[in-house]
C-alpha positions in Angstrom: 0.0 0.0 0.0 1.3 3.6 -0.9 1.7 5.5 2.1 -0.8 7.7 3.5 1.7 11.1 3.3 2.9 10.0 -0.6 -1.0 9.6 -0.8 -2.2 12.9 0.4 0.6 15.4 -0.6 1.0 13.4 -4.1 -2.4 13.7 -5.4 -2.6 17.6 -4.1 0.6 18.2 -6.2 0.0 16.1 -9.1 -3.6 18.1 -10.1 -1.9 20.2 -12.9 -0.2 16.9 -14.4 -3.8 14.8 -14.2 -5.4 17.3 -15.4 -2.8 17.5 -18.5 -3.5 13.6 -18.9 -7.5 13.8 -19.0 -7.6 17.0 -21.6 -4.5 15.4 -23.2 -6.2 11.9 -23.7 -9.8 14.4 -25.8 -7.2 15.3 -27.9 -5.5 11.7 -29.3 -8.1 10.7 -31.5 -6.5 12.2 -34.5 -5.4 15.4 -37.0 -8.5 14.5 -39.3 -10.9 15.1 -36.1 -9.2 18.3 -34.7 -8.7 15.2 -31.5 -12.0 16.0 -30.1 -16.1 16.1 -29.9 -18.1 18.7 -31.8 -18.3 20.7 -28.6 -14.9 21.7 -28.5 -14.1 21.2 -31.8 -14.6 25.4 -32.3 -12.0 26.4 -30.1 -9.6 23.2 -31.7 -10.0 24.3 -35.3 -8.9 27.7 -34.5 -5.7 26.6 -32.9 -4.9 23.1 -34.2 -0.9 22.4 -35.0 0.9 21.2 -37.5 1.9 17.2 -36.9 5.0 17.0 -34.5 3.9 19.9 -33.1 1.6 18.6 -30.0 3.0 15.4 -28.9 -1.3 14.2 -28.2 -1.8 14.0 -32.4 0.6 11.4 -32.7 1.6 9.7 -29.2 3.7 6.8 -30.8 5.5 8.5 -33.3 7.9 5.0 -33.6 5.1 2.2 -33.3 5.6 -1.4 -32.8 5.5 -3.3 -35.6 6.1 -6.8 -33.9 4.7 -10.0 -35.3 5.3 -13.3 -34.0 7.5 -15.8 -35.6 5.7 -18.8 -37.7 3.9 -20.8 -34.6 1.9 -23.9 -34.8 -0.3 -24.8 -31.5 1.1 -27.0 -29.0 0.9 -28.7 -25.8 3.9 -30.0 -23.6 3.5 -32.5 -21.5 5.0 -34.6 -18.8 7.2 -31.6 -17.5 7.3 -30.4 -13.9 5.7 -27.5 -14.5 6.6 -24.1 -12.4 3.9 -21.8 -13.2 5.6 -18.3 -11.3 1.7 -17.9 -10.1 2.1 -20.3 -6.7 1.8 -23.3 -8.4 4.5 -26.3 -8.9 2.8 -28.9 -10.8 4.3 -32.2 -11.6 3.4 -34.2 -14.6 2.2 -31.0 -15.9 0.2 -30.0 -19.3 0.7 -26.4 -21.1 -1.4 -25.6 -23.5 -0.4 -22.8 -26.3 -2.9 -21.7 -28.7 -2.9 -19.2 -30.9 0.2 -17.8 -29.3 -1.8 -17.8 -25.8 -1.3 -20.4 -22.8 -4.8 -21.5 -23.5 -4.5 -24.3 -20.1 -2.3 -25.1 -17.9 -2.7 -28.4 -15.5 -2.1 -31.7 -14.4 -1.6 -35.0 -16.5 -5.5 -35.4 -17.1 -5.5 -31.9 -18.7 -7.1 -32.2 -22.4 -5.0 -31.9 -25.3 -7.0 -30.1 -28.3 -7.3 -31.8 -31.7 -4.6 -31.2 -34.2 -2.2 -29.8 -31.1 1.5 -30.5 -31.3 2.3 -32.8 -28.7 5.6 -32.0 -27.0 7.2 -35.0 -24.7 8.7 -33.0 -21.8 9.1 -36.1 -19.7 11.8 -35.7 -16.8 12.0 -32.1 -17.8 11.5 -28.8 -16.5 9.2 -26.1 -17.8 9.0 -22.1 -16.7 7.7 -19.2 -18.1 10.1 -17.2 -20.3 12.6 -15.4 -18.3 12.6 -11.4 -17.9 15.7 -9.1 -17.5 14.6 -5.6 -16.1 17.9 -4.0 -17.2 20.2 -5.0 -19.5 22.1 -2.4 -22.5 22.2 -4.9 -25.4 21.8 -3.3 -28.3 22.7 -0.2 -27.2 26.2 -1.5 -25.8 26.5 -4.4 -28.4 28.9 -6.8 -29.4 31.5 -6.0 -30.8 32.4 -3.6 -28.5 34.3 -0.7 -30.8 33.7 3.2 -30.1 31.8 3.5 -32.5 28.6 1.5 -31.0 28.9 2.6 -28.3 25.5 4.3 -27.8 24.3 3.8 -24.4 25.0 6.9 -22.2 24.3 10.6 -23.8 26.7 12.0 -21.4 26.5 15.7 -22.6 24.2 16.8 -20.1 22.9 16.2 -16.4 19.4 15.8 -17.9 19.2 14.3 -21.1 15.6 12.7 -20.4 14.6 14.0 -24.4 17.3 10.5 -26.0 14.9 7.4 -26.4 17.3 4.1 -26.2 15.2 2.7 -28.9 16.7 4.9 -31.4 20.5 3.3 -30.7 19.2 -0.3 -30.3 21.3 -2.2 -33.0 19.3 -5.7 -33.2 22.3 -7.2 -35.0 23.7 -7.3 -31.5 24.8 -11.3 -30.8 23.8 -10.6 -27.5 20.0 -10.9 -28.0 20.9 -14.6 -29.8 22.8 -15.7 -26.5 20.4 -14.2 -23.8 17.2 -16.2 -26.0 19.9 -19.6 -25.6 19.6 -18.5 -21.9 16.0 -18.7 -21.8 15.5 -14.4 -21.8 12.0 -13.9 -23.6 11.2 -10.3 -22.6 14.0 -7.6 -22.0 13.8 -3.5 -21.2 16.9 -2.2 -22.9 17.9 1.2 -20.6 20.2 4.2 -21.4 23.3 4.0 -18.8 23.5 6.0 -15.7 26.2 9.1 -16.3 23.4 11.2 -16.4 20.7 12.6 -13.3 18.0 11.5 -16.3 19.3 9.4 -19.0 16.7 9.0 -21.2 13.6 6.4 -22.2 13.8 2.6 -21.6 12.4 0.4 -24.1 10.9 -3.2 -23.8 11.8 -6.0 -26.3 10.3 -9.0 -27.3 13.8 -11.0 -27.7 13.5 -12.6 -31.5 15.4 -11.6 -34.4 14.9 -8.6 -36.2 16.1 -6.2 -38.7 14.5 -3.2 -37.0 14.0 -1.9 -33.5 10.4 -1.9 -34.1 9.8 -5.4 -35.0 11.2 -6.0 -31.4 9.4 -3.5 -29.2 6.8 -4.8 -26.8 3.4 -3.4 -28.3 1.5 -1.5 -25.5 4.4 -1.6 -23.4 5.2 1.4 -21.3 8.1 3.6 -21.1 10.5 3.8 -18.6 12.8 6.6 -17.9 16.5 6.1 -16.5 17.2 8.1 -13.5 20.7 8.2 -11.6 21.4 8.8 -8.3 24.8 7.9 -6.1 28.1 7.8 -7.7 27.9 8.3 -11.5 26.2 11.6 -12.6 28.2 13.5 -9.4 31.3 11.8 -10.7 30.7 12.0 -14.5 30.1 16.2 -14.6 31.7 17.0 -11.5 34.7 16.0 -13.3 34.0 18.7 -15.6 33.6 21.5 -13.2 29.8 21.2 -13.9 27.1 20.7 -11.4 25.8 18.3 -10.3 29.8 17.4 -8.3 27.8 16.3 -5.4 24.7 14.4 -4.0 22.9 17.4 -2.8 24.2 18.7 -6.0 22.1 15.9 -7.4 19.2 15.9 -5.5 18.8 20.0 -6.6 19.0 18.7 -10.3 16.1 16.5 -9.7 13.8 18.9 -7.9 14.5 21.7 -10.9 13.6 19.4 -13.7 10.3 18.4 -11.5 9.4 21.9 -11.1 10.0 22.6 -14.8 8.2 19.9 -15.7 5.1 21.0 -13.9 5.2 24.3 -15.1 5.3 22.5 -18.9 2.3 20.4 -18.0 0.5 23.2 -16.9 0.8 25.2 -19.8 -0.3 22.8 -22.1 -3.1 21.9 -19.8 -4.6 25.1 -19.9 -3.8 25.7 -23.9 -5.4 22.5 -24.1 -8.5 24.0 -22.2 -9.5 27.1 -23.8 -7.9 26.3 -27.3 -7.0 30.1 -27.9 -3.8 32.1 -27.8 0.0 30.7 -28.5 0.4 27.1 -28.0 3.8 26.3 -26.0 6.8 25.2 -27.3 7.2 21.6 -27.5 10.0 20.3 -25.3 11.4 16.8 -25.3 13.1 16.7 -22.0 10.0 17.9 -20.2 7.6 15.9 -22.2 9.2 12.8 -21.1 9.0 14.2 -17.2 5.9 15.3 -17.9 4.8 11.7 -18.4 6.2 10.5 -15.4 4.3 13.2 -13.4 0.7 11.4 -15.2 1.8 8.3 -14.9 2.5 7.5 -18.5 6.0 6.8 -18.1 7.8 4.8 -15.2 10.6 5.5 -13.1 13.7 3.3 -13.4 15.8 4.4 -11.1 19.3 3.7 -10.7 20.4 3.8 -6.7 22.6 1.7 -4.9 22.4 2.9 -1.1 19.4 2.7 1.0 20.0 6.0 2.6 19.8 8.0 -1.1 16.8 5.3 -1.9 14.8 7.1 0.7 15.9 10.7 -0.9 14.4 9.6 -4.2 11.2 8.8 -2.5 11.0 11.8 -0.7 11.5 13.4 -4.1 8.5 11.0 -5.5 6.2 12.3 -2.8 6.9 16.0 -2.9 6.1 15.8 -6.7 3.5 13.4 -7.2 4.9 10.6 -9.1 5.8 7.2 -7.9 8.9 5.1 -8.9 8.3 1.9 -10.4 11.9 -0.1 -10.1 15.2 0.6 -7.9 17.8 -1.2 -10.0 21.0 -2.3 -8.9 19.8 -1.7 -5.1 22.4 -3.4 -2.9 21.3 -1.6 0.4 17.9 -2.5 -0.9 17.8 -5.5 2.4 17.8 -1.9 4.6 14.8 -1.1 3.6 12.9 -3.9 2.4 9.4 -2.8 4.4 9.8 0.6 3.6 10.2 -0.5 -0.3 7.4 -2.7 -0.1 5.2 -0.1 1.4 5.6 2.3 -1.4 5.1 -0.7 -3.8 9.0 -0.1 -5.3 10.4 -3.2 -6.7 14.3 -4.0 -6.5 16.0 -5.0 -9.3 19.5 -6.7 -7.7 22.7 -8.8 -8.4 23.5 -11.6 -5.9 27.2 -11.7 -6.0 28.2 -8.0 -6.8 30.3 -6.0 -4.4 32.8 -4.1 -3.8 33.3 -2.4 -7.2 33.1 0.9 -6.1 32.2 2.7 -2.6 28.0 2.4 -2.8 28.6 -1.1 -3.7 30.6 -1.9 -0.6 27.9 -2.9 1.7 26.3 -5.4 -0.6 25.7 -8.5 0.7 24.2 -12.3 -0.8 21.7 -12.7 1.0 20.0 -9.1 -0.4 17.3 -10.5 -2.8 16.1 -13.2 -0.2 15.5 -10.1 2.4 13.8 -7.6 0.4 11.3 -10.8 -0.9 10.0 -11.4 3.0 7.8 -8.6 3.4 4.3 -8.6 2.3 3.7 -6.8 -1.4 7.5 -6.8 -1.8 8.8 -7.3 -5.7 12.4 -8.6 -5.9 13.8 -9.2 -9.1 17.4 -10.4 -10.1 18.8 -8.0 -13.2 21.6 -8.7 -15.2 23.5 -5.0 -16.6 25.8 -7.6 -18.0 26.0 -9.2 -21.7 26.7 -12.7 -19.9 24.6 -12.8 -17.0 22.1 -12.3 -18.9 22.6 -15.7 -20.2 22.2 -17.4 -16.7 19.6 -15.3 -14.6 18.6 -18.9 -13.5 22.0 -19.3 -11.9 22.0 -16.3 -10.2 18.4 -16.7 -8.7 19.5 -20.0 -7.2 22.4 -18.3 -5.5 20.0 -15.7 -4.0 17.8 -19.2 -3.2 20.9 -20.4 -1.7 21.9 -17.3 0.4 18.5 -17.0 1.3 17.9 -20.7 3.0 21.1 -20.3 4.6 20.1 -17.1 6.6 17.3 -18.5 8.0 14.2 -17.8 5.2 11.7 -20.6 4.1 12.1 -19.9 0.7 11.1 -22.3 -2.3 12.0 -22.7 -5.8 9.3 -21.5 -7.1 9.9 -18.1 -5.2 13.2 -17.8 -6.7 11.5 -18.1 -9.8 9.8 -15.1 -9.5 12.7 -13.0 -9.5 13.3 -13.6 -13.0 9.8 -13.8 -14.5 6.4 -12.1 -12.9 8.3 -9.9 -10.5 10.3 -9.0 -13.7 7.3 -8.5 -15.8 5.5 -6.4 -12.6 9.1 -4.1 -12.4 8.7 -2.8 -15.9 4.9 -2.7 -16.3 3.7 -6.1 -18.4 3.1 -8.4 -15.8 -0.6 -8.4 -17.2 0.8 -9.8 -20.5 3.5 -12.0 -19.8 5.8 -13.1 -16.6 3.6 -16.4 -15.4 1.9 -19.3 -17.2 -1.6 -18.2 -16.8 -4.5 -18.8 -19.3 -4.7 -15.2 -21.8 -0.9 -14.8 -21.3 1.5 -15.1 -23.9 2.9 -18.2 -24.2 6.4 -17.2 -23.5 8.3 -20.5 -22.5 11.3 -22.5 -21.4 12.0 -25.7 -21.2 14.9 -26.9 -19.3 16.8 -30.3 -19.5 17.0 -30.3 -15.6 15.5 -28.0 -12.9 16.5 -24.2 -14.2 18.5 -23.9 -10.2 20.7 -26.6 -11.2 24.6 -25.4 -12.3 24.3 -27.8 -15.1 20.7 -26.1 -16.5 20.7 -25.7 -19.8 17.4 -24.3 -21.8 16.5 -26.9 -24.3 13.4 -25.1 -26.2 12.4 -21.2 -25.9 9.0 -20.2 -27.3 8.0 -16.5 -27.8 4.3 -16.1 -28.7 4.1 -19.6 -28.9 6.6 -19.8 -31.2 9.5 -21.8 -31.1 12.8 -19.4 -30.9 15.2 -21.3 -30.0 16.2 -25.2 -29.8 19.4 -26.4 -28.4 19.1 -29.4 -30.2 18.6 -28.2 -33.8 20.7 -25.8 -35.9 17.6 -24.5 -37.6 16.3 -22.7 -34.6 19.7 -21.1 -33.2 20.3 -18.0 -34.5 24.0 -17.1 -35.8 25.7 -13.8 -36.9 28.5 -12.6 -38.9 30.0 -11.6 -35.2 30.1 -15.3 -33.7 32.0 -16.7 -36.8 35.2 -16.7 -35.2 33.6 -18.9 -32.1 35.1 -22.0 -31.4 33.0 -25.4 -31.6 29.0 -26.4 -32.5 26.5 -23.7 -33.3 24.3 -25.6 -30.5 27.4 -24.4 -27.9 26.4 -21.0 -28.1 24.9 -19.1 -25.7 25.7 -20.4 -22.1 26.0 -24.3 -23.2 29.4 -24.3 -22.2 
């Protein structure tokens, strides 16, 4: 539950930015209506904007154009089944229809006519696994200068740069994580900057363009910094911010300008008469967060600075969706579960620089105990990636071993529908649940073994990957030079 004073003084302060939202929302339904009903159509046709100029005529400028891969219906059986919903079912049965999980149940569960029939026996099956933070694309491989494209480090607030327009989908890297048994992924700009920019969420199948990857209806995120690296990054050039009140000043002034933005648009929006504002890029994005259009993923390592960006949250209105990296995150687990935060964490990183020093194993296992909490395991890494399973059985391990009564299928939700709840498409996809997409993984032996290996990866139903035929394993120009069998790829070493 959200707090009663992030409650009171964030709905007070957010009015102007609602209000933006609801006249903002008349105003989408297209140029060729002047965006609204005949009543205020009048005051709309006497002040209505050339396209690009109001952001509410065309609010997904760079749409989606995802389709999923040739599919055929299927049904595994004969798998222990872990559904990431509460359920562990052995000798299980999922159905995928029409790119769906149509059923998913016990041996005596029906298989439809003309279904594929998949023999899981002695196997393992999970939903497709989700990494909240990764820079593929965006930090490819090979990693030359002149890729790299993740951090627009020329300002402190660079929240107008989208990551989607320096995803390069050539990258190897989305081959290997699929090998891994990585379905869904949000690709985020790095952290030099107080705001970095727009996330974007992939679906993780091979494309020529950005936008035959990207999630359809899945929300932005935008990268915020706190800690170490914008303080470092500009303080190094004799700019602000060089400190973390420094830091904290630079949030508060975008916030305020970022009202101030929505508000004028609000009331233009109104009453339709006199000089439109400006359009602005930076505070468009902030604007969004201020509506709740666009989540917060916020990069913070120490519990004590975790706080400060709540506080921030509250005084403005907004809520944050996702503290990544988190390793102080066990400080405040209640307090994070409270405000409905989730923690996207490492196990087994410390020490790397000061904020990371009080990191500690058993961190994912303690912010997972309180009621409403939402721990997730992240990668930030172009290998990790490949074996989130690996690291959520160390955080398993860590966990039993201080004391928690922690199961396997708890450890699973790290990776999938706590995942899929950090970034905003847990209604879609994160669990094996009937109208879900059938995003699935099945594993030669249980995915918190060392020796787990992903056999078959399905993405809409359809199959993406297969360990065990050269057909269905993606190879580029950029892996040539690897040594041994195509089906060695990707974490099979």
């Amino acid at each position: 539950m959200i707090s009663h004073r992030m409650r009171g003084r964030g709905l007070a302060l957010a009015g102007c930015a609602l209000a933006a939202l609801a006249l903002t929302a008349c105003a989408t339904t297209g140029a060729a209506d002047n965006g609204g009903d005949a009543a205020s159509a009048p005051a709309r046709e006497r002040t209505e904007l050339p396209r690009g100029l109001d952001a509410a005529a065309n609010p997904d400028p760079f749409p989606s154009t995802y389709q999923p891969l040739p599919r055929r219906d299927a049904a595994i059986v004969g798998a222990t089944v872990f559904t990431a919903a509460g359920e562990r079912i052995e000798n299980g049965v999922v159905i995928m229809t029409d790119g769906r999980v149509a059923a998913v149940g016990g041996a005596n569960t029906p298989v439809p006519q003309g279904h594929q029939v998949i023999d899981a026996r002695g196997r393992f099956v999970t939903p497709g696994l989700i990494d909240v933070h990764t820079h593929l694309g965006v930090y490819p491989s090979p990693g030359v200068m002149g890729m790299s494209d993740g951090n627009e480090a020329t300002n402190p607030n660079t929240a107008y740069v989208w990551s989607e327009h320096s995803v390069w989908p050539q990258d190897p890297g989305f081959n290997t994580a699929r090998a891994g048994g990585v379905t869904t992924v949000m690709v985020l700009p790095g952290s030099a900057n107080l705001f970095g920019g727009r996330s974007v969420t992939l679906r993780n199948v091979p494309s020529v363009t950005m936008q035959g990857m990207k999630f359809p209806g899945a929300p932005y995120g935008v990268k915020m910094a706190c800690g170490e690296n914008p303080s470092r990054v500009y303080g190094s050039r004799n700019q602000s911010p060089a400190t973390g009140m420094g830091n904290v000043a630079g949030y508060r002034s975008a916030f305020i300008d970022a009202q101030n933005y929505a508000r004028r648009w609000s009331e233009w929006r109104e009453d339709g008469e006199g000089t439109p504002p400006n359009r602005d890029l930076r505070l468009e994005t902030l604007a969004g967060v201020l509506d709740g259009s666009i989540s917060v993923q916020n990069h913070c390592y120490r519990a004590d600075e975790m706080a400060v960006m709540i506080d921030i949250a509250e005084e403005f209105g907004y809520s944050i969706r996702t503290f990544h990296h988190a390793t102080e995150a066990y400080k405040i687990a209640d307090m994070l579960a409270e405000n409905e935060i989730c923690a996207a964490m490492w196990t087994g990183w410390w020490g790397f620089k000061m904020e990371a020093l009080d990191a500690i194993e058993e961190n994912v296992a303690f912010v997972d105990a309180p009621e409403n909490s939402c721990a997730v395991i992240h990668s930030d890494d172009d290998t990790l990636i490949q074996r989130l399973n690996q690291e959520a059985a160390a955080a398993l391990s860590a966990g039993r071993r201080a004391g928690l009564d922690l199961s396997e299928e708890d450890a699973l939700r790290w990776i999938t529908i706590n995942a899929a709840r950090a970034i905003g498409v847990d209604d879609e996809t994160g669990s094996l649940e009937p109208g879900k997409r059938a995003d699935v993984v099945i594993w030669d032996v249980s995915p918190f073994s060392v020796y787990a290996r992903a056999q078959q990866v399905f993405i809409d139903g359809a199959l993406t990957y297969d360990r065990n035929d050269p057909a269905y394993q993606p190879r580029t120009d950029f892996e040539l030079g690897q040594p041994g069998q195509p089906n060695t790829v990707g974490g099979a070493q």
